[in-house]
C-alpha positions as CSV (number, residue, x, y, z in Angstrom):
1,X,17.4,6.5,-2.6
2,X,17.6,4.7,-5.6
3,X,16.7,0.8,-5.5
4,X,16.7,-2.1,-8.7
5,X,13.9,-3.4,-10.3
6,X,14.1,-6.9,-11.3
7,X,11.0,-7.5,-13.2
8,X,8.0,-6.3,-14.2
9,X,4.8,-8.7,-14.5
10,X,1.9,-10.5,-12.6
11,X,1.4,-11.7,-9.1
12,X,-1.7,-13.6,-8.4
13,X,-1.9,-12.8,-4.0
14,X,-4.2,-15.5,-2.4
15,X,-5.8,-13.6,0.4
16,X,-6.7,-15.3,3.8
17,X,-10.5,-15.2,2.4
18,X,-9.2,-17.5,-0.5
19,X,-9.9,-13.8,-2.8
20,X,-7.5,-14.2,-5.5
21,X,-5.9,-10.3,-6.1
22,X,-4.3,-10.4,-9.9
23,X,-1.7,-7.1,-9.7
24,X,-0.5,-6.2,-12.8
25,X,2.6,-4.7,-14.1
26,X,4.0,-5.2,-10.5
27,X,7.4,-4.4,-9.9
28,X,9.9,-7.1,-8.4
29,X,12.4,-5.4,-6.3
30,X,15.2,-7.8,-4.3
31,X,15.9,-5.5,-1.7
32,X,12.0,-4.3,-0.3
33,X,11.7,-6.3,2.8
34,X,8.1,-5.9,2.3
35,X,5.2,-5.9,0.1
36,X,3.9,-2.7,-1.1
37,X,0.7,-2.3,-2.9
38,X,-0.6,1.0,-4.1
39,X,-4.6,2.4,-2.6
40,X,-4.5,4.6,-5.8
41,X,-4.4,1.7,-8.5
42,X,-6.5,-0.4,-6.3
43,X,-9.9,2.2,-5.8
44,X,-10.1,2.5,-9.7
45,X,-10.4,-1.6,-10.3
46,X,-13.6,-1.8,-7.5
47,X,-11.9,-1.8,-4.5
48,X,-12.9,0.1,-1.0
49,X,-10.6,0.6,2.0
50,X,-12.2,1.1,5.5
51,X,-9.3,2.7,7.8
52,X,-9.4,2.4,11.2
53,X,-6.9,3.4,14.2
54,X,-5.5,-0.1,14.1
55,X,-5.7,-1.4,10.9
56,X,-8.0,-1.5,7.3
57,X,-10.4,-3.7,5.6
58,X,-9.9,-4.2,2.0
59,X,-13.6,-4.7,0.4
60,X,-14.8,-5.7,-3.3
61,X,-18.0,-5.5,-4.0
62,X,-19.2,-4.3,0.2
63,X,-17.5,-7.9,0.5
64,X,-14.6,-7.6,3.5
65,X,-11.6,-9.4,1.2
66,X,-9.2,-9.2,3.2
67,X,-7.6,-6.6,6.5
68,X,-3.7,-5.9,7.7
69,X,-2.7,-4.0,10.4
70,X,-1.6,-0.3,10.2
71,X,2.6,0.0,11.4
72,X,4.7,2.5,11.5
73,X,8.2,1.5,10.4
């Protein structure tokens, strides 16, 4: 499955903790109904995961950031 980039730049994402998350070289892409945001580019920049049976916690710097829930679509 093949699917169109639009653009190519950066998103500043306002967390619920008011954390400011600058992703770069982010890919725009009309037809993804939802967000996508890669663990592998994140860890390098500082950032720790803590995965649970329900859900994660996104850290920076031991500092919780931010959390989503884990679905299975």
């Amino acid at each position: 499955m093949t699917s169109h980039v639009e653009a190519i730049g950066t998103c500043v994402l306002v967390l619920s903790s008011g954390f400011k998350l600058h992703l770069e070289k982010g890919f725009y892409v009309p037809s993804f109904y939802e967000n996508l945001i890669s663990v592998s580019k994140l860890a390098p920049l500082g950032f720790y995961f803590n995965f649970t049976d329900f859900g994660f916690n996104l850290l920076n710097k031991y500092e919780i950031i931010g959390y989503g829930q884990l679905v299975d679509s």
